[in-house]
N, C-alpha and C positions, 0 to 999 in steps of 0.2 A: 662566359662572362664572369668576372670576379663580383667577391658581394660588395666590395666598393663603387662599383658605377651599378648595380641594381638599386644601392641605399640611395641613389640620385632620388628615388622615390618621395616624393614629400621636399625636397632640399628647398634651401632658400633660392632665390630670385640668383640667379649668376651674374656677376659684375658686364660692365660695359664692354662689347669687343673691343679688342684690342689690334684686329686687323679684319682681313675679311673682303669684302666684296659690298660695295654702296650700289642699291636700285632705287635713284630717285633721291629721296630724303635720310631712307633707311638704311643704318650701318650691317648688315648683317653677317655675325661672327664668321661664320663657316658659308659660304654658298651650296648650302644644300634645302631644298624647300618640299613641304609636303604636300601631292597632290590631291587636287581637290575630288572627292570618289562621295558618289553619293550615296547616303545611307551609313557612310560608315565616317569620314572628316569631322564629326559633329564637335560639339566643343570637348564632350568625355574624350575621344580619341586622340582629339588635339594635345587637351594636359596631361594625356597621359605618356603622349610624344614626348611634352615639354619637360617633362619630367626625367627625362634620359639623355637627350642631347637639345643641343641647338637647330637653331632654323627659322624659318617663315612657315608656319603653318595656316595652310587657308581653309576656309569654310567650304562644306558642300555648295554645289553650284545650287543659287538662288535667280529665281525669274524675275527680271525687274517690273515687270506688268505688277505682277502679285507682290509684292514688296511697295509697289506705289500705295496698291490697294492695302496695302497691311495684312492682308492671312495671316493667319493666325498663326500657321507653319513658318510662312516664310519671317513673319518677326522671331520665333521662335530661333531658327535657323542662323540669325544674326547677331543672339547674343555673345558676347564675351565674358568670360570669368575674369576678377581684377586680375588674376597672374597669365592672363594672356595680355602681354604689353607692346605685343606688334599686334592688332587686330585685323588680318586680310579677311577679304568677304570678293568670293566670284560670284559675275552674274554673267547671267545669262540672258539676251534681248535679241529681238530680229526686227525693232524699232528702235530708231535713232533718239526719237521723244521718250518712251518707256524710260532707256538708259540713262538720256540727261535729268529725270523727272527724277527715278533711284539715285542715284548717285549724289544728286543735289539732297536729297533727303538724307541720306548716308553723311554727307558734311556738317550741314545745317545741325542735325541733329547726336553729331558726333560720337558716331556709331561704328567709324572705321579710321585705320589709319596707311592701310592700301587697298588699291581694290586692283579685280583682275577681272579679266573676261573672257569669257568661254569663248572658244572657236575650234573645240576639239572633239567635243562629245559626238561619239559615231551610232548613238542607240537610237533605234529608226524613230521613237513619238518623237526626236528630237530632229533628227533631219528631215525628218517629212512636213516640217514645218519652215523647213529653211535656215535653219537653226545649227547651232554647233558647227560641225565639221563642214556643211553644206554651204553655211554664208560666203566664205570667204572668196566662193566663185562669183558673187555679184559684188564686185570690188567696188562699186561705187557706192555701195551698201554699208558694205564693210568701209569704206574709211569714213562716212558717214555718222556710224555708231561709235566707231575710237575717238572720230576728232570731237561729238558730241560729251563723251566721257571725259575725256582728257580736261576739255574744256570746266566741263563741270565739276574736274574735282579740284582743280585752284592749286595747291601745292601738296596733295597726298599724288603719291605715284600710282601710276596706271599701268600694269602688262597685260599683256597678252598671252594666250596659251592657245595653240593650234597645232594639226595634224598636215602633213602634207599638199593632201588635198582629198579629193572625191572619191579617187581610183588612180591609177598607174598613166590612166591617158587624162586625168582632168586635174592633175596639179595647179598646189595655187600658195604654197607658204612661201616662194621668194619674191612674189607681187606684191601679197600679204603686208610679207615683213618690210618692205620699203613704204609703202602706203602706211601702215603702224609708226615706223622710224617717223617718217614726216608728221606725222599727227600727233609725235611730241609722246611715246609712252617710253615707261623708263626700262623697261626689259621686257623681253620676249620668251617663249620657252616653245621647245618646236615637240610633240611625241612624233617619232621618229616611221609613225604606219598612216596608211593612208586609212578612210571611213572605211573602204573595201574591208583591209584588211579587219577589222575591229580591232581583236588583240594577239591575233595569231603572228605563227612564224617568228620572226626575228626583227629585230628594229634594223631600221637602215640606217645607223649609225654613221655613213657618208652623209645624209640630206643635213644632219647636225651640222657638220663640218662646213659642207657649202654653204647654209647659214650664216653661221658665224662668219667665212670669209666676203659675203654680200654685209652683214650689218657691223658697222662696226664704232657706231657712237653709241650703244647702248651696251648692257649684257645679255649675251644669250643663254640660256638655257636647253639642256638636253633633258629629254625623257624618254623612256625604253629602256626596257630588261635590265635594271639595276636590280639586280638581287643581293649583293654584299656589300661593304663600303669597298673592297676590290674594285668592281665594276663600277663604282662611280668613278671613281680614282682611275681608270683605263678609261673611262669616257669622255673626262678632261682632256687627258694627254693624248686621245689617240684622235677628235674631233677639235681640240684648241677652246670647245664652249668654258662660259667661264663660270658655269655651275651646274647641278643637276636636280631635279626633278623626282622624285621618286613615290610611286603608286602603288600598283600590288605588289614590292618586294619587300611593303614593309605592312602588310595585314597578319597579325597574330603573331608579329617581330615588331614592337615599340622601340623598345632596347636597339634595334639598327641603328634609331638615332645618335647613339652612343657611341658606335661605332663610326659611324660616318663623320663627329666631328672629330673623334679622337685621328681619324683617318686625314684629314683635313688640316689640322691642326699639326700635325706632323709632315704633311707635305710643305706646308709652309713656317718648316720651322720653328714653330708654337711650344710642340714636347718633342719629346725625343722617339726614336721608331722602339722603341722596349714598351714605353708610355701607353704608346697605337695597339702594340700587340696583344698587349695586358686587358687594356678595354675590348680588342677583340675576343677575349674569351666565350665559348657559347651558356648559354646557361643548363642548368639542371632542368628536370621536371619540377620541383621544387619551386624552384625561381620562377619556371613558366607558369605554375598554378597562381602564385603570388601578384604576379602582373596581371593576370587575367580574371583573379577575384579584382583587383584594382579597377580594371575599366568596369566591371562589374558595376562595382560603385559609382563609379563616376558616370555610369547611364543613368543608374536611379536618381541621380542628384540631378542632371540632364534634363531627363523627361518628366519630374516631380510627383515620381511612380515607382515604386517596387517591381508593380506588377509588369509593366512597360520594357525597364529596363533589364529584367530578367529574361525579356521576350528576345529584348533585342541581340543581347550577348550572345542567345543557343546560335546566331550564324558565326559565330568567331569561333567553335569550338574546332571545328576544322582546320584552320589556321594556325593555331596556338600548340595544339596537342600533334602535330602534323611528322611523323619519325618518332614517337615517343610510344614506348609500350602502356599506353594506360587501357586497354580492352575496348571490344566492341559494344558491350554491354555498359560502359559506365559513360562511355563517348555518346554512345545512344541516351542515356538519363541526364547528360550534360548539356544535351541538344535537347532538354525539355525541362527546363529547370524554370520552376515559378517563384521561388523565393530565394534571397541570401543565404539565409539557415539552408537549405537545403542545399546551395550552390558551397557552402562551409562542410555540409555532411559528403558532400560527393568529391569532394578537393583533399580532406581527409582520408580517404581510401586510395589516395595514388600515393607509388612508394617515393617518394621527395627525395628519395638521396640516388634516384636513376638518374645517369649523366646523360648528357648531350648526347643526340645519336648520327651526329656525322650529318655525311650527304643525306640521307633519308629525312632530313629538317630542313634541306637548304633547296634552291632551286626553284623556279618557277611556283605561283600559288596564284588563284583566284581562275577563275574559268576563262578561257584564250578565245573559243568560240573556232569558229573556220570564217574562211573569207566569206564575204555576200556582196548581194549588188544592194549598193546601199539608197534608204528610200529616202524620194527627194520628192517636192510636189512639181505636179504637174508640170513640162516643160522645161524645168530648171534650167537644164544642160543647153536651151536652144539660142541664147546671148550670156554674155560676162551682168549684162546689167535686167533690171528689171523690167519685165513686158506687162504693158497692158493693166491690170487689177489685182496684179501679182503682190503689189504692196500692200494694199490694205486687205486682200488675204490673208497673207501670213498677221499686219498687226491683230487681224480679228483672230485666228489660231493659234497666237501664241500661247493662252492659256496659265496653269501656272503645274510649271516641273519644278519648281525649288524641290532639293533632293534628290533628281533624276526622277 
């Protein structure tokens, strides 16, 4: 990466797209969006995204239950910094009322200017609740809660984010995605594994494709194994979606962002392919240390804590320093760092003028898991729609996951 798209760092506000891809209200330069991953989307993450390329950057997924009620987390969870000027916020509901009660608050009180909804999360507090990944099998459910949303958010756009479905034998995103389309949201985005899977294996990069060929008044969205702006750019053209999604191939790679719109912007004849190249440079250690004191900061500013946001960086040190010779003993002291000064005294011991180290940085990152049988409550699988006390179970366990 050259030092001209690093010094993005800090830059002013970037002018108005000039083409791009429209979801709903919103012109967005490049169709490329950050997904929402919880723990780590928070607003540091996000600016410091914003700070390298374009995009839609959304919030950790937020429970609308807890958000009615105001926790303290999930208000937390929904701020924006004035220089985020597209403010997305997912939620997360397995109540129709929850979602319209959130959302209507979210308006009202002018706190968003897209919102999305979870239908994808495969981590079991969350489907064993009925939740994430798991709803979209009780479709009467599911279009219950979109056409509640949609409704309530008046002229902010509504998407959706979902996984295939359950398992291999209990698909449910092309039912999903026609029920979503009729309840009026302005884009979809499919991650290409079912809850089985979790994150393992390989995306099925065809379920995109047949996607996009069932919906076609909206955009869609692919997610799965983008690791480079390459892979985005192959995921356009080889499934037709008309943007992409990108999760763990960009933890402890912000700077992707740079590369994905420069990537973008050259396929649609924005700059020139030299332009693309050029931003695709990898960075130094140097560079990586610079970026990663950066989020640094922008956790403490985050969490209105020194102490907090120094906690929270030691999980990114893996990501960041990932192919880079910086030792096992300073990677060890970087993964326990209590203060800034300290986190400046440990950043100062790496040699900054090591270059990029190739494939050994690049490549899949964040834990894949193996497939499982994913947990559902009781019954789940035995109708499309809900039996018996099934509903006001789940409203009474919904609980609050803002975060994950």
């Amino acid at each position: 990466m050259t030092d001209t798209v690093l010094s993005t760092v800090h830059a002013e506000p970037r002018p108005a797209p000039v083409a791009g891809l429209r979801v709903g209200t919103l012109e967005m330069d490049v169709p490329v969006e950050l997904a929402p991953m919880a723990g780590i989307t928070n607003t540091a993450y996000r600016r410091l995204c914003r700070e390298f390329g374009t995009g839609l950057y959304v919030s950790e997924m937020i429970t609308a239950r807890a958000l009615v009620e105001r926790s303290e987390k999930s208000m937390r969870l929904i701020r924006h910094h004035p220089s985020e000027t597209t403010r997305s916020i997912q939620l997360y509901g397995v109540d129709p009322v929850s979602v319209r009660e959130a959302v209507t608050m979210l308006v009202a009180e002018d706190r968003a200017d897209h919102i999305d909804l979870n239908f994808g999360c495969p981590v079991p507090k969350v489907t064993r609740k009925g939740g994430g990944a798991a709803l979209p099998w009780k479709l009467g459910l599911f279009r219950s809660i979109v056409e509640a949303a949609v409704r309530a958010a008046g002229p902010l756009p509504v998407t959706i984010k979902m996984r295939k479905g359950i398992d291999a034998d209990h698909l449910t995103y092309l039912e999903a995605a026609r029920a979503a389309e009729g309840a009026g949201v302005s884009s979809m985005a499919l991650h290409a594994r079912t809850a089985a899977d979790f994150y393992s294996g390989h995306a099925d990069w065809s379920a995109i494709a047949r996607l996009k060929e069932t919906i076609t008044s909206v955009p869609v969205f692919g997610n799965g194994d983008i690791w480079s702006a390459a892979d985005a750019v192959r995921m356009v053209e080889e499934t037709g979606c008309d943007g992409v999604v990108v999760g763990r191939g960009c933890l402890g790679r912000p700077w992707l962002f740079a590369e994905l719109t420069a990537a973008f912007r050259a396929r649609d004849g924005r700059i020139t392919a030299a332009e693309a190249a050029a931003a695709a440079r990898r960075p130094d250690l140097g560079q990586v240390a610079a970026a990663f004191r950066r989020h640094a900061e922008l956790l403490v500013e985050f969490f209105e804590s020194e102490e907090r946001g120094c906690r929270d960086i030691r999980k990114h040190v893996a990501w960041y320093f990932k192919g880079y010779p910086v030792g096992g003993d300073l990677r060890a002291d970087l993964a326990r760092v209590e203060s800034l000064a300290q986190l400046d005294d440990l950043l100062g011991r790496l040699d900054a003028s090591q270059p990029y180290p190739g494939a050994d940085a690049e490549g899949p990152r964040g834990r894949a898991g193996t497939p499982k049988r994913p947990a559902l409550p009781e019954g789940w699988l035995r109708s499309r729609e809900l039996e018996g006390d099934q509903r006001e179970r789940l409203t009474e366990g919904e609980g609050d996951t803002s975060g994950g």
